[in-house]
N, C-alpha and C positions, 0 to 999 in steps of 0.2 A: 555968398553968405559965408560969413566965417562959423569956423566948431569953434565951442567951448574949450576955454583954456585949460580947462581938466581932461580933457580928451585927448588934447595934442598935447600934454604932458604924459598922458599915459603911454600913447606911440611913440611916444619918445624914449620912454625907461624901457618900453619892448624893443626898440630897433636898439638899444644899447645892449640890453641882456641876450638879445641872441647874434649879437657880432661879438660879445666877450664868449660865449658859447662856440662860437663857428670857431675864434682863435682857440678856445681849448681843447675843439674837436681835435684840429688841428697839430697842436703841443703836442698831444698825446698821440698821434698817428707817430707822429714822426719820432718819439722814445721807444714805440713801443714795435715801429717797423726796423729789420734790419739794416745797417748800411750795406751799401751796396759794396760785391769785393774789390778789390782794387785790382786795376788793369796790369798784366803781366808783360813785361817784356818780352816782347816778339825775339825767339833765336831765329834764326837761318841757317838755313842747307843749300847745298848746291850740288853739282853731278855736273860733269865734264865729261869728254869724251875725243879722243885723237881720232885721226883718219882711220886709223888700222884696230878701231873696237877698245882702244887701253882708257879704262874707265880711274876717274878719279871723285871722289865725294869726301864731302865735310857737315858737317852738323854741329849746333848750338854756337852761332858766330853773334855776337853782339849786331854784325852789320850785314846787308845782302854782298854790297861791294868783298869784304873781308871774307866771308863764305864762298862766294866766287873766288876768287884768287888763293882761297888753299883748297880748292877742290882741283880747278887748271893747276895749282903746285905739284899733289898727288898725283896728277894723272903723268907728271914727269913726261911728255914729249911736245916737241914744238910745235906740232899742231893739233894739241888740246884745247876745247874751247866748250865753252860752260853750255848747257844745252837747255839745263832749267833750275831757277833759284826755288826756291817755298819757307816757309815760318812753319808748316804743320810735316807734309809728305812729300816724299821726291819720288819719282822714279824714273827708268830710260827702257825703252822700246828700239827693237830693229825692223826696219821695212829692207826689205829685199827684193823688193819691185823698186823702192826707191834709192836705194844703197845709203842708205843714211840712217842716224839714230833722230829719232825722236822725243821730246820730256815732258813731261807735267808734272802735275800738282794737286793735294788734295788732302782733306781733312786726314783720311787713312789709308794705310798702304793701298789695299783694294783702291779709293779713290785715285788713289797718283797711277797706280798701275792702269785704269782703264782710262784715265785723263792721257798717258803717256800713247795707248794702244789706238785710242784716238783718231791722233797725230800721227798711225801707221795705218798700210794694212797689213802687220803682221801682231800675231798674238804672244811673239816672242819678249820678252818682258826680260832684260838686262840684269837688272838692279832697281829693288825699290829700299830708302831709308825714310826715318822721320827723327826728328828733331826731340828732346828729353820732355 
């Protein structure tokens, strides 16, 4: 059985007025909600580190590659080698059971320092930096 042509004209003006409703719910959310901020360029850091303890680091590098290599620049000896890159916190750990340094990383100092201690078991903590 079909409805009356005044009925399905009526639903008809209500399913238009509340899709022109929902779009201006809409409109209006989005004038009246902030943008979102804009994403920041990641710096980096790096920590390097020779055989014999000569520490090297660098902070706010455009690139991780470029952060590496003037941290290994810094640490000036031929066998300096990057131990741990980061965008927020760096830092370097020494194990002395294992005769080696250890790195991490981490939103903040504290994070990178027990991310680095970690990687050890010693609680001895090098150097920690972080990035501007």
């Amino acid at each position: 059985m079909r409805a009356p042509s005044g009925s399905t004209n009526a639903r008809n003006n209500m399913r238009k007025t509340l899709f022109a409703l929902s779009g201006l719910a809409f409109a209006t959310a989005a004038a009246v909600l902030p943008a979102a901020p804009a994403q920041a360029a990641s710096a980096w850091g790096a920590i390097a580190v020779s055989d014999y303890g000569d520490l090297g680091w660098s902070w706010n590098y455009d690139t991780e590659g470029a952060a590496s290599q003037a941290a290994i620049d810094k640490c000036a000896k031929a066998s300096c080698s990057t131990v741990t890159t980061f965008t927020g916190c760096g830092a370097v750990a020494f194990s002395d059971s294992m005769n080696k340094y250890t790195g991490g990383y981490g939103a903040t100092p504290a994070d990178a320092e027990n991310s680095a201690k970690w990687y050890s078991d010693s609680y001895l903590v090098r150097t920690a930096i972080c990035n501007d």
